[in-house]
ZARO-764282 format. One record per residue (C-alpha): residue number from 1; residue in one letter; x, y, z. Coordinates in steps of 0.5 Angstrom, whole numbers, plus 500, padded with zeros to 3 digits. Example, Ala and Ser with C-alpha at 12.3 -4.5 7.8 and 13.67 -1.06 7.14 Angstrom:
! ZARO-764282
> 1/A/525/491/516
> 2/S/527/498/514
END
This chain:
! ZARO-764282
> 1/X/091/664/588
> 2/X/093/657/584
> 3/X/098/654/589
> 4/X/098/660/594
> 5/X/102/663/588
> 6/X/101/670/585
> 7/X/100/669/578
> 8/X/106/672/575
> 9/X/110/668/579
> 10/X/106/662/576
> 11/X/106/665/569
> 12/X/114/665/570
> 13/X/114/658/573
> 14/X/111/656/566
> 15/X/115/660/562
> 16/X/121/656/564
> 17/X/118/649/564
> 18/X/116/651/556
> 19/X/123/653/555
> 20/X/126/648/558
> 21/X/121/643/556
> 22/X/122/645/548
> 23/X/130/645/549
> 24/X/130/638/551
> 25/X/125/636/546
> 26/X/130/635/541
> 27/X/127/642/536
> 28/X/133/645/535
> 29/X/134/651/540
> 30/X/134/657/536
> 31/X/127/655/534
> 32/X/125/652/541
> 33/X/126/659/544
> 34/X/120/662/539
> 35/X/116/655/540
> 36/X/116/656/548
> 37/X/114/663/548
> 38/X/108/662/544
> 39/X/106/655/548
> 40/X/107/659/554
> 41/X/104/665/552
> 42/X/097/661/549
> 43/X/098/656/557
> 44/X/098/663/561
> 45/X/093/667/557
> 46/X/088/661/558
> 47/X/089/660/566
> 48/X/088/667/566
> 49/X/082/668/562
> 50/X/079/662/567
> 51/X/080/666/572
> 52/X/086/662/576
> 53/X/091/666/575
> 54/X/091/672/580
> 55/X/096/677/582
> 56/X/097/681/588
> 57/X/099/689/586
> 58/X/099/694/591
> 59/X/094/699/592
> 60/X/096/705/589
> 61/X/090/709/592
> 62/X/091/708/600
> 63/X/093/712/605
> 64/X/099/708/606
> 65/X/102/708/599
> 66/X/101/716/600
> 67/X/104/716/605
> 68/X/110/714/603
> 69/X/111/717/598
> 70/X/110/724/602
> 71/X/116/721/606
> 72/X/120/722/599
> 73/X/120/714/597
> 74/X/121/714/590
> 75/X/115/710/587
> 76/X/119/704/583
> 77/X/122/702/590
> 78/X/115/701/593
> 79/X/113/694/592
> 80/X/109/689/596
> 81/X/117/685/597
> 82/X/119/692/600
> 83/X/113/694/604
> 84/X/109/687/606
> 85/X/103/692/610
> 86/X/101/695/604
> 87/X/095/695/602
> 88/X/093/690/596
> 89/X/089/688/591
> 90/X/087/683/585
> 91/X/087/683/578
> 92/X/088/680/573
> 93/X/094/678/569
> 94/X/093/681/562
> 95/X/088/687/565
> 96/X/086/690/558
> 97/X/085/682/556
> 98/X/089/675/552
> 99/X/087/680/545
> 100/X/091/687/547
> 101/X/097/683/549
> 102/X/097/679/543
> 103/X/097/685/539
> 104/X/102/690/543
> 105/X/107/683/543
> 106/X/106/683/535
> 107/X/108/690/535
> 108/X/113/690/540
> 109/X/117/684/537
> 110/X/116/688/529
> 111/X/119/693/533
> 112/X/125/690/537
> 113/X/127/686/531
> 114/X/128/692/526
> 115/X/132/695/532
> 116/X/136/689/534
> 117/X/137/686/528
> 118/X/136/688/522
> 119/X/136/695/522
> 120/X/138/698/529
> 121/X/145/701/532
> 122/X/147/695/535
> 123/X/147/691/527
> 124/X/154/693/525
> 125/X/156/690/533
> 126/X/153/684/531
> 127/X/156/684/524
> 128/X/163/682/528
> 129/X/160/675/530
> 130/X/159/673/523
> 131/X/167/676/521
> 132/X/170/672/528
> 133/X/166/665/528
> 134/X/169/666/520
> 135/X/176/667/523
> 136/X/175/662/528
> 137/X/172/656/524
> 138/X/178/659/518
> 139/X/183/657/523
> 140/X/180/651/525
> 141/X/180/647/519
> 142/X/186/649/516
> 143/X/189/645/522
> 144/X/194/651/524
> 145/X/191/649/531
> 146/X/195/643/530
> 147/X/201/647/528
> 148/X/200/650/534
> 149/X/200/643/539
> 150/X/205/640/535
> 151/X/211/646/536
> 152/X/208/648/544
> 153/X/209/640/545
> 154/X/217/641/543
> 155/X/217/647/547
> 156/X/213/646/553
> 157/X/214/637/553
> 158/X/220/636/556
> 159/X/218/641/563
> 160/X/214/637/568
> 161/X/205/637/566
> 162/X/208/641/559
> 163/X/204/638/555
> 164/X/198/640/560
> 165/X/201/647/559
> 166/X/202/647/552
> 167/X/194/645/552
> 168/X/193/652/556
> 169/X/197/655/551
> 170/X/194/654/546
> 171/X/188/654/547
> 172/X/188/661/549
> 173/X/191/662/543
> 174/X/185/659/540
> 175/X/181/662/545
> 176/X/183/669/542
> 177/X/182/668/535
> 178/X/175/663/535
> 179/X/172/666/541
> 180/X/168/659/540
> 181/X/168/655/546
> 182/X/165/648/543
> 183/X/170/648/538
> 184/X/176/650/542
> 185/X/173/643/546
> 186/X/172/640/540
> 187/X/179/642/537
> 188/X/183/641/543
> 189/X/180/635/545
> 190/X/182/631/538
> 191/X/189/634/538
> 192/X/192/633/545
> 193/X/187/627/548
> 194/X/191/622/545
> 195/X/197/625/545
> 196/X/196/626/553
> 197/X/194/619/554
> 198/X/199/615/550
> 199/X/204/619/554
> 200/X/201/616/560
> 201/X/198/622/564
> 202/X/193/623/568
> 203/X/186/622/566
> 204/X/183/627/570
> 205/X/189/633/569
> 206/X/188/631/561
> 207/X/181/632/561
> 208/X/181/637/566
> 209/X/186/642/563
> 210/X/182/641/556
> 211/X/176/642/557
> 212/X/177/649/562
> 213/X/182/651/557
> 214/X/177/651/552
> 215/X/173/656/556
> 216/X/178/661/556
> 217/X/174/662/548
> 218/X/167/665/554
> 219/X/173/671/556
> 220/X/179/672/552
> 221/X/178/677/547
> 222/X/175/677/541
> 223/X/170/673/545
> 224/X/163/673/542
> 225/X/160/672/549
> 226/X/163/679/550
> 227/X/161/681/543
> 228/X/154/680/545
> 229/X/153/681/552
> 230/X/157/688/550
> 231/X/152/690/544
> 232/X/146/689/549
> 233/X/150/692/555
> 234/X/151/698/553
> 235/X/143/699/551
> 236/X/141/697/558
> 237/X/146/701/562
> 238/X/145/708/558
> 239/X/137/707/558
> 240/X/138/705/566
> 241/X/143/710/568
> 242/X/138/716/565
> 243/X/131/713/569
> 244/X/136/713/575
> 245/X/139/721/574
> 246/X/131/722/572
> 247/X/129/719/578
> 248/X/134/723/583
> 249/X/132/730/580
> 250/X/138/731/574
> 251/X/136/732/567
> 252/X/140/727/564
> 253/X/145/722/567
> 254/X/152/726/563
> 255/X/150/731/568
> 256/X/148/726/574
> 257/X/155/722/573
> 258/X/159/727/570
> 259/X/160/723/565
> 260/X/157/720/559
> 261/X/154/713/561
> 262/X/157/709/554
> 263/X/160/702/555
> 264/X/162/699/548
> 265/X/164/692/546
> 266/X/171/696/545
> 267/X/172/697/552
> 268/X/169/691/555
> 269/X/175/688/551
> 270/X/181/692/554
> 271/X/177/690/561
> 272/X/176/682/559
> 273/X/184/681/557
> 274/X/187/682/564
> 275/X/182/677/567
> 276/X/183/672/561
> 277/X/190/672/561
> 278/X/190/671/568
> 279/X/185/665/568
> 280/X/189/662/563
> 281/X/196/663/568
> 282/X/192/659/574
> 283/X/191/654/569
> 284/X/198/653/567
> 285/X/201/654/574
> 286/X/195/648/577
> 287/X/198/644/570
> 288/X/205/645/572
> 289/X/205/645/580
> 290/X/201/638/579
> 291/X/206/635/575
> 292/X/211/637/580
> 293/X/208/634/586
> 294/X/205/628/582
> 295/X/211/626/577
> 296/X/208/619/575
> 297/X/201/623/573
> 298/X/204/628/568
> 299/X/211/626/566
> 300/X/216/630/561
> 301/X/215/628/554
> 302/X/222/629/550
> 303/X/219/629/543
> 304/X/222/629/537
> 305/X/224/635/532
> 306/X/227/642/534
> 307/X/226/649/534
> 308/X/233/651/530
> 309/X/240/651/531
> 310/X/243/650/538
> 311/X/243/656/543
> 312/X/248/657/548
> 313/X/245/660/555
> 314/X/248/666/554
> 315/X/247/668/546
> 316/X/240/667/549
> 317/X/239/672/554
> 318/X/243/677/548
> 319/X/239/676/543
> 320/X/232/674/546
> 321/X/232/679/552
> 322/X/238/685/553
> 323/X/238/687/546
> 324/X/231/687/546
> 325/X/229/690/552
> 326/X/235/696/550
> 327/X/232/698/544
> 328/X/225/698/547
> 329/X/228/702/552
> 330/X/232/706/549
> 331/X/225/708/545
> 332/X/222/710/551
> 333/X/228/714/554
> 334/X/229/718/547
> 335/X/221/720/547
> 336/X/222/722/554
> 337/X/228/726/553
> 338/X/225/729/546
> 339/X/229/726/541
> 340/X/224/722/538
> 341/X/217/725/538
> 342/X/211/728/533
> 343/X/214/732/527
> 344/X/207/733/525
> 345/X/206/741/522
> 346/X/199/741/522
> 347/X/195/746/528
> 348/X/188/747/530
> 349/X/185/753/526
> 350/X/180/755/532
> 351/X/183/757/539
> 352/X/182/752/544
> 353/X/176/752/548
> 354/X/175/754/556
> 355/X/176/747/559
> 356/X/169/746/563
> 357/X/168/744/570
> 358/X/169/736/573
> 359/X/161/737/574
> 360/X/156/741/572
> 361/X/154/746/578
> 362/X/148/749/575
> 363/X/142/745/577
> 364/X/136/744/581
> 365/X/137/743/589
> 366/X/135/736/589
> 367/X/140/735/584
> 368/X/145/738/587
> 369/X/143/734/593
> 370/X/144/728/589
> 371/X/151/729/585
> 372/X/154/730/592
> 373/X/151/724/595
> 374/X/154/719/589
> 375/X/161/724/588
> 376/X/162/727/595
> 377/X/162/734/598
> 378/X/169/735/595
> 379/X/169/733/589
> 380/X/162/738/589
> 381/X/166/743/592
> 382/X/172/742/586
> 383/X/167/743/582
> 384/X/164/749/584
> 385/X/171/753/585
> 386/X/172/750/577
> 387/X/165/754/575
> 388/X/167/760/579
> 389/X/175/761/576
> 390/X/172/760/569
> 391/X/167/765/571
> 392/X/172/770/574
> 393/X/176/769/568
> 394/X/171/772/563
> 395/X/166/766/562
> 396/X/166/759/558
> 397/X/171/762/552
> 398/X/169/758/546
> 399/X/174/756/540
> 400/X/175/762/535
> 401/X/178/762/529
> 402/X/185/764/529
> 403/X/188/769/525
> 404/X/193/768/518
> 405/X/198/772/523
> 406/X/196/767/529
> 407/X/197/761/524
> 408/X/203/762/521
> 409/X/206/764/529
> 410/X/203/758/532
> 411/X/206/752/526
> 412/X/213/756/528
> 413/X/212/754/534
> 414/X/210/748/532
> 415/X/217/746/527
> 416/X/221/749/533
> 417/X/219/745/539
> 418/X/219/738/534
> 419/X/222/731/535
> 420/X/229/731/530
> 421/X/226/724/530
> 422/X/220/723/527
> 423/X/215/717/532
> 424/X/213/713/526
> 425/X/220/713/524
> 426/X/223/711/530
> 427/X/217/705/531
> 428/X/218/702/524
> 429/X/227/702/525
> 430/X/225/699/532
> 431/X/221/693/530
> 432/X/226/693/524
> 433/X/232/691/529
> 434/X/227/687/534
> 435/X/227/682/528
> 436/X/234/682/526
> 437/X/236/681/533
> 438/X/231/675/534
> 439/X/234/673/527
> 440/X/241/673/530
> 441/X/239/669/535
> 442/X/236/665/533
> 443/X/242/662/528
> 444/X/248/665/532
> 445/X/252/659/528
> 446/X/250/663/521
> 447/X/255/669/517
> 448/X/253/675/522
> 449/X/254/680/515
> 450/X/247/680/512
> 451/X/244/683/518
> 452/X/249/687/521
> 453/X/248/692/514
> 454/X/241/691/516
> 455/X/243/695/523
> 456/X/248/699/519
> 457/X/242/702/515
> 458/X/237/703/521
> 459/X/243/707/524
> 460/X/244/711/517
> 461/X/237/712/517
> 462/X/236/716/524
> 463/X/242/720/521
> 464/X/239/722/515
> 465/X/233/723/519
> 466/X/236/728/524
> 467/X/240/731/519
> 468/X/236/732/513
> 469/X/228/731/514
> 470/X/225/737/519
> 471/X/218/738/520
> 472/X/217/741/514
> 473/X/220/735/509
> 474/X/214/733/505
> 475/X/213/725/505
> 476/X/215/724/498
> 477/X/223/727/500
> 478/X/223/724/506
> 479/X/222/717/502
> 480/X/227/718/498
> 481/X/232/721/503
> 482/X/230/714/507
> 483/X/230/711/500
> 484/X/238/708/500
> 485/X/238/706/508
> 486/X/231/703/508
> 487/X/232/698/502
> 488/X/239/696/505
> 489/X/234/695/512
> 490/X/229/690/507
> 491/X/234/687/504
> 492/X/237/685/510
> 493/X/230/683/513
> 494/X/229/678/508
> 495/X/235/674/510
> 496/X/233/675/517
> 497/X/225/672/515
> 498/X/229/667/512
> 499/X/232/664/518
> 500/X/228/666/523
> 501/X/223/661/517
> 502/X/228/655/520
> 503/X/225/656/527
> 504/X/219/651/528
> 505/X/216/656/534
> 506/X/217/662/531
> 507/X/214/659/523
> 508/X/208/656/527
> 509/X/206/662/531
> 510/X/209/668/529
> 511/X/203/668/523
> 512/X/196/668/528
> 513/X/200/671/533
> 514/X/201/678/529
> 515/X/194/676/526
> 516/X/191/676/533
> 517/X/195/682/535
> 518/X/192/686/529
> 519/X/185/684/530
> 520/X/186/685/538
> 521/X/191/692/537
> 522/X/186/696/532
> 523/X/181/694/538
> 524/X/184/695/545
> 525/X/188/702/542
> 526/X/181/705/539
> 527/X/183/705/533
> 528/X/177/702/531
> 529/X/171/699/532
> 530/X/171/691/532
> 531/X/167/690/526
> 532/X/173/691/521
> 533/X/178/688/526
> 534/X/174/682/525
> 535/X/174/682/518
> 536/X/181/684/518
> 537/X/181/677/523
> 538/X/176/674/518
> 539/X/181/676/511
> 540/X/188/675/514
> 541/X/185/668/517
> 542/X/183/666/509
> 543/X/190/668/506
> 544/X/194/663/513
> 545/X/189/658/511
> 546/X/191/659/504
> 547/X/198/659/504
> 548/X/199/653/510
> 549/X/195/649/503
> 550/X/199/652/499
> 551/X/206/650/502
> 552/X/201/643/504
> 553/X/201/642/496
> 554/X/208/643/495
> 555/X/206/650/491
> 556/X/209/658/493
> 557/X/205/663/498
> 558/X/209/668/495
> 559/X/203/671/492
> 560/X/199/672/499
> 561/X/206/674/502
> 562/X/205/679/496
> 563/X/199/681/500
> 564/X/200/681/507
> 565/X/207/685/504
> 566/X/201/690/500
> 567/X/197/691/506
> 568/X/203/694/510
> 569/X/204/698/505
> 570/X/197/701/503
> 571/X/197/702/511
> 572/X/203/706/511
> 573/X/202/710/504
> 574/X/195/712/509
> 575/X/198/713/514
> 576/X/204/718/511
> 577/X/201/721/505
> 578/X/195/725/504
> 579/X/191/721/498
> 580/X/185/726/498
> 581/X/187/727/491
> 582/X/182/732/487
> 583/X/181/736/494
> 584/X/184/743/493
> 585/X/191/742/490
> 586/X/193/736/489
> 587/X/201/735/489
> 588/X/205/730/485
> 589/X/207/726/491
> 590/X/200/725/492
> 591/X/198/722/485
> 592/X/205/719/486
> 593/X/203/716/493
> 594/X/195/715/491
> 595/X/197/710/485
> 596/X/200/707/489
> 597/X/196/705/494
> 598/X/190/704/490
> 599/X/195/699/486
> 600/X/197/695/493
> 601/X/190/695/495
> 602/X/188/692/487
> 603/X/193/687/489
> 604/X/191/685/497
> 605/X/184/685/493
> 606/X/186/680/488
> 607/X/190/675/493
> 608/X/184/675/497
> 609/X/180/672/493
> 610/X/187/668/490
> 611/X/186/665/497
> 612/X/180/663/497
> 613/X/179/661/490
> 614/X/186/656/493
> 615/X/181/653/499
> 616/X/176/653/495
> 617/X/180/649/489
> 618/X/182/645/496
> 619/X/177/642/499
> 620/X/177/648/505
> 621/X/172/654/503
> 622/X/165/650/503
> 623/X/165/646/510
> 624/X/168/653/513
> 625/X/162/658/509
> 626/X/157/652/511
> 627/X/158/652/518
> 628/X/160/659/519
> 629/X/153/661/516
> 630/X/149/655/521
> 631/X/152/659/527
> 632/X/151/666/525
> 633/X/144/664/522
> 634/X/143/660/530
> 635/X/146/666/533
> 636/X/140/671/530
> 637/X/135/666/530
> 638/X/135/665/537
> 639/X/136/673/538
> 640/X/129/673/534
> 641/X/125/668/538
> 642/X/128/671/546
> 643/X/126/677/544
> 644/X/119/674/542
> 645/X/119/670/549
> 646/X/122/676/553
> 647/X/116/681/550
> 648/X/111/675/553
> 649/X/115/675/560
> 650/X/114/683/559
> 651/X/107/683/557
> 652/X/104/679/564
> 653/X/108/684/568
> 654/X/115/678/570
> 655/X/119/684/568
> 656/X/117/688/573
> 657/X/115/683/578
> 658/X/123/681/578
> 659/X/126/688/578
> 660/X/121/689/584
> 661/X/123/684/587
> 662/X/131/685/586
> 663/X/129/693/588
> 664/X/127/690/595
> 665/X/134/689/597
> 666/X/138/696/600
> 667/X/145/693/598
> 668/X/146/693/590
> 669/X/151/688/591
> 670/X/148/683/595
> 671/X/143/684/589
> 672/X/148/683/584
> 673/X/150/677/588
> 674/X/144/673/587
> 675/X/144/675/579
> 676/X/150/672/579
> 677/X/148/665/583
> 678/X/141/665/579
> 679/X/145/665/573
> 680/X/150/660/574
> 681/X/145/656/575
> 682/X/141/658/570
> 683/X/147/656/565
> 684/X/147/649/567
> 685/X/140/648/563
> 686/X/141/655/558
> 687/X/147/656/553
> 688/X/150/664/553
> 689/X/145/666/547
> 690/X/139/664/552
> 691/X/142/667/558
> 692/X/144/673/555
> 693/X/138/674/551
> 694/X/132/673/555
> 695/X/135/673/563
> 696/X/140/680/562
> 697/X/135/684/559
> 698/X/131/682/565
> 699/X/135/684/570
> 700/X/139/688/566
> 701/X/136/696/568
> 702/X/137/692/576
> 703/X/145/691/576
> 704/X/146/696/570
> 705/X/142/702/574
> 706/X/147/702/580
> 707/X/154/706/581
> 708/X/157/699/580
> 709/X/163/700/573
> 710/X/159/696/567
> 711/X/164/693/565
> 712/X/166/690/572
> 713/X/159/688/572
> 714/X/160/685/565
> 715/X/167/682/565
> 716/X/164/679/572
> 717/X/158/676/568
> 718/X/162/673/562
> 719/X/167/670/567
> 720/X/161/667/572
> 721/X/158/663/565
> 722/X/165/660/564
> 723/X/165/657/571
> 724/X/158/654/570
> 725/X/159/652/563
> 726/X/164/647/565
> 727/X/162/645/573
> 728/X/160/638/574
> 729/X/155/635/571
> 730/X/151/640/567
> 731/X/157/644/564
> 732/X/156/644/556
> 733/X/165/644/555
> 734/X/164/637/559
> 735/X/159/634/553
> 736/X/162/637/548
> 737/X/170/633/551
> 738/X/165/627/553
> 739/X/163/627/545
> 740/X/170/626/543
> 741/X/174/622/548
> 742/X/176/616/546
> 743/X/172/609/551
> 744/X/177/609/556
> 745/X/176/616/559
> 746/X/170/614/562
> 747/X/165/621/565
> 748/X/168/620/571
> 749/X/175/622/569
> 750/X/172/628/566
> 751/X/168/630/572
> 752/X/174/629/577
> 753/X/179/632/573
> 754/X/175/639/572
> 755/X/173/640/579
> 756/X/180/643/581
> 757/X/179/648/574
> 758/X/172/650/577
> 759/X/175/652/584
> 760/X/181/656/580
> 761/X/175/659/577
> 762/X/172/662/583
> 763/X/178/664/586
> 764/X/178/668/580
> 765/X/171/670/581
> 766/X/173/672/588
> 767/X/180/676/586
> 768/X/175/679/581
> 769/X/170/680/586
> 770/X/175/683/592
> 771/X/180/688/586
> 772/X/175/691/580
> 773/X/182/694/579
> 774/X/184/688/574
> 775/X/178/689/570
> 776/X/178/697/569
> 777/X/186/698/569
> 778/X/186/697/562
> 779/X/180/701/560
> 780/X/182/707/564
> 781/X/190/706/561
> 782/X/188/705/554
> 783/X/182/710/554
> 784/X/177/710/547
END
């Protein structure tokens, strides 16, 4: 043996040197990848074809491995690391020859490619790259980011380390809508730098509090590690779940683990948004204690302009937080109270089913035996009286369909236990108030009448509503009973936006935030997947972008205002009217209705591409196609040239080499701990795509194919990178900020201001490690 090595492991050794030698050679890195896996491949066979290379397999042939495996050991847990005594030969590393590689790789990698890139399930997942790194760079150029610094600054400026927390601020905000670390780094670094130093702060906090808040982009959705990650994760963790219910006796992993094993990029956003905003509060409260106990280092900054008129404490704490919080309230008691609720007609023309028992109890003694093992004796024996009850009641009833007699008393039922208020009705009145109060407060100076007819009209239209619509009311009476109250309720709304306009802070992040609200909102509350939110994202950044140019020029954004306002509309028509025109008998209101969505959405059209056309015309569209297209086309040249790589590692037996030896281990945590600190390493010399596209898959079906929660597992990984990403001295944030610094800011003021940023994260890491309930709360509350 070469060294005293086994051959995979010195076939893996050069594997990494010709990747890390390619990387640093200057290639671009999406073709370095693919030119380290030919390199290696071709160094790797001719050593092997030598002689040189030998490796050690276990003899499956001798009594002791027999043995074994009478005592009930399953055989992918026999290894040589597991059981050092075994029996041992040689063998070459390419048993069938270089040539029989050559050709299985060939066909692999044709394969994988049409699954994984052109054709597969997970394309329309990676689609959602393209339309988020076109949301981000749209943001970033339109300089809506430097908005955002500017308007944080005024808020935060004057409190000790306030403008250290506006940076936090704001790039989570544009951690939420660009998902990019480099450019966040980039972005934050030429906006706040400056300002920070003129404004004699601390080197180190300045460098520090950027570069880690341009991590946040690694874990506050919609982060494209997380879109990745997520696409590859939830491959490697149903395969993996059903090799380990196949292993123990079950047929399937639904039956092993009562439950279907899936993780989707949706869920692992709901699971990333706690951790992320949690990161992004011990930010913030490092930046503020900092200032606290160093005031000559972080001193409070007065800067110039306003947010609006002057406001008393008091009209404060009205306006901004008791009116508010009574509404909402006032929502939840009157849905708990019955008053506000689904009006909604429509009932199942099919019996409901016999609801099935928590566990499958059908199954094979050595299934059984493991089913209790992983859910306990009580949760089998819960089971078994659920199987049995069903059984005494007559068997597993299926659904049946109704009879007209049944139908009719089942949609009486229906009308009569209904809501007088309708939820959809009572939503929209909310929001409607919640801008007039916000609008009130935030000129308490101006003439109160025009908002207080917009109150009168919410408080006519609840009437109206609990009065004259029922159940029964078709949508196009509702309109018109709602008709007078709702255009007194607008009306009062455009005076409203119109002072809530004069407000710098609410004019600069209202817009991204709503449009972060959307894209995140479609996605955390299963709505839907994240390819059209992203390109809900990737459209509304185009017509922000556009009317912040507009308004730059001295023009009108009244027709992107149009458009918004026509989005809206074609949502509600949707959302109220049934539009299946030429379906059974179509109605009046629905021709009515479906006209008039298909006007909106001619118009929406048109305002996109008048958007466009505006940034095009400005300068703006060109750069941001240009260099969304060199980072999506990077993205899948990379994924192309890691599977070529990972298909080589697999051909010489790596793969399994590293999952044996990772198997080896009684306590699937202590793995996973070793997972964790090879790629924290690993994320000093490789960018996230390399890891997450030729490591993952590697120990993927190793971390994955335990009981640990994928999510956990993901979110745990996600957060992992963003601690390397910015740890001294190879961390990639730290070279992008050092790039853009100005002279004076010297590495080591980099390095040292970001070092307190990295032991925050390893505390979060810690937290995250100790109460899994932070990442899974939310899954589990907002369930897809």
């Amino acid at each position: 043996m070469l060294f005293g090595l086994d051959g995979v492991e010195v076939g893996l050794i050069i594997v990494f040197l010709c990747l890390f030698g390619g990387i640093l050679s200057g290639f671009p890195v999406a073709f370095a990848i693919g030119g380290a896996a030919i390199v290696s491949f071709a160094i790797i066979a001719a050593l092997d074809s030598a002689g040189i290379l030998v490796h050690q397999a276990v003899d499956t042939g001798s009594d002791a491995y027999r043995a074994l495996i009478a005592d009930g050991i399953a055989p992918d847990t026999i290894s040589k690391f597991r059981f050092p005594d075994l029996p041992l030969y040689a063998e070459s590393l390419f048993p069938g020859g270089w040539e029989l590689a050559v050709d299985r790789n060939l066909s692999f990698i044709v394969n994988r490619i049409n699954e994984r890139v052109l054709a597969g399930q997970s394309i329309e997942t990676l689609l959602a790259v393209l339309m988020f790194v076109l949301m981000g760079i749209t943001l970033e150029r339109s300089r809506i980011a430097n908005d955002l610094l500017t308007t944080m600054a005024r808020v935060f400026g004057p409190l000790p380390g306030g403008l250290a927390v506006s940076v936090v601020v704001v790039g989570a905000f544009l951690a939420a809508s660009t998902g990019i670390v480099g450019a966040t780094v980039v972005t934050m670094g030429l906006l706040s730098l400056p300002t920070m130093l003129r404004n004699n702060y601390s080197p180190e906090l300045a460098t520090g509090v950027i570069a880690a808040s341009g991590t946040l982009g690694q874990i506050i959705p919609p982060s494209i590690v997380i879109v990745l990650l997520g696409t590859l994760a939830g491959d490697l963790y149903s395969t993996a779940q059903e090799a380990r219910a196949q292993a123990v006796g079950c047929g399937d992993a639904l039956t092993y683990l009562g439950e279907a094993a899936v993780v989707s990029v949706g869920t692992l956003f709901q699971a990333a948004l706690l951790p992320g905003i949690f990161l992004a509060l011990l930010y913030g409260l490092y930046a503020f204690g900092y200032a606290v106990l160093n005031p000559s280092k972080a001193p409070p900054v007065a800067t110039g302009g306003g947010t609006g008129d002057y406001v008393t404490r008091n009209e404060a704490l009205t306006y901004y937080l008791a009116i508010p919080v009574a509404l909402i309230a006032a929502l939840f008691i009157g849905s708990a109270a019955g008053l506000i609720g689904s009006q909604s007609t429509n009932v199942s023309s099919f019996s409901q089913q016999t609801t099935a028992a928590s566990l499958r109890t059908n199954v094979s003694p050595q299934c059984q035996e493991a089913m209790i093992d992983l859910h306990g004796q009580e949760a089998w024996n819960t089971a078994v009286a659920e199987q049995q009850a069903i059984e005494e009641s007559g068997g597993f009833q299926q659904s049946e369909r109704l009879t007209e007699e049944e139908l009719v008393a089942a949609e009486a039922e229906q009308i009569a236990n209904a809501a007088p208020i309708g939820t959809g009705i009572a939503v929209f009145f909310l929001l409607a108030a919640l801008i007039l109060t916000f609008a009130r407060g935030v000129a308490p100076s101006e003439e109160p009448r025009p908002l207080q007819i917009g109150a009168a009209g919410i408080v006519l239209a609840l009437l109206l509503d609990i009065v004259l619509i029922s159940p029964t009311t078709s949508p196009g009476t509702t309109v018109l009973i709602l008709l007078i109250p709702g255009l007194l309720v607008l009306w009062s709304l455009r005076e409203a936006c119109a002072r809530l306009a004069r407000n710098d802070l609410i004019r600069v992040v209202f817009p991204p935030l709503v449009l972060i609200v959307a894209v995140l909102g479609s996605i955390l509350g299963g709505i839907t997947n994240p390819t059209p939110a992203a390109a809900l994202g990737a459209g509304g950044a185009i017509m922000l972008a556009a009317f912040r140019k507009l308004k730059d020029d001295g023009k009108s954004g009244k027709i992107i205002i149009g458009t918004a306002l026509a989005i809206v509309v074609m949502i509600l028509i949707g959302v109220n009217f049934d539009l299946r025109v030429g379906v059974g008998e179509t109605s009046f209101e629905q021709w009515i209705a479906y006209l008039m969505a298909q006007a909106c959405y001619l118009f929406a059209l048109f305002g996109l591409l008048y958007a466009c056309v505006v940034l095009w015309m400005g300068g703006v569209l060109t750069p941001v196609v240009r260099e969304t297209a060199k980072v999506t086309s990077m993205v899948f040249t990379i994924l192309i040239g890691s599977q070529l790589l990972n298909l080589v590692v697999i051909s010489f037996g790596g793969e399994h080499y590293i999952q044996q030896f990772l198997r080896s281990f009684d306590n699937e945590m202590v793995v996973f701990l070793i997972v964790m600190l090879v790629l924290f390493f690993l994320g000093f010399v490789l960018d996230f795509l390399e890891i997450i596209y030729i490591v993952i898959p590697i120990v993927g079906p190793v971390i994955y194919g335990g009981t640990m929660d994928p999510k956990w597992v993901t979110i745990m990984i996600a957060v992992n990178l963003q601690t390397s990403f910015l740890t001294p001295p190879f961390g990639f944030a730290l070279f992008y900020l050092r790039g853009v610094a100005p002279k004076e800011v010297t590495t080591g003021h980099i390095y040292r201001g970001v070092i307190p940023f990295v032991l925050i994260q390893v505390v979060g890491l810690g937290l995250l490690w100790m109460f899994p309930a932070i990442v899974t709360i939310v899954p589990d509350l907002f369930p897809n």
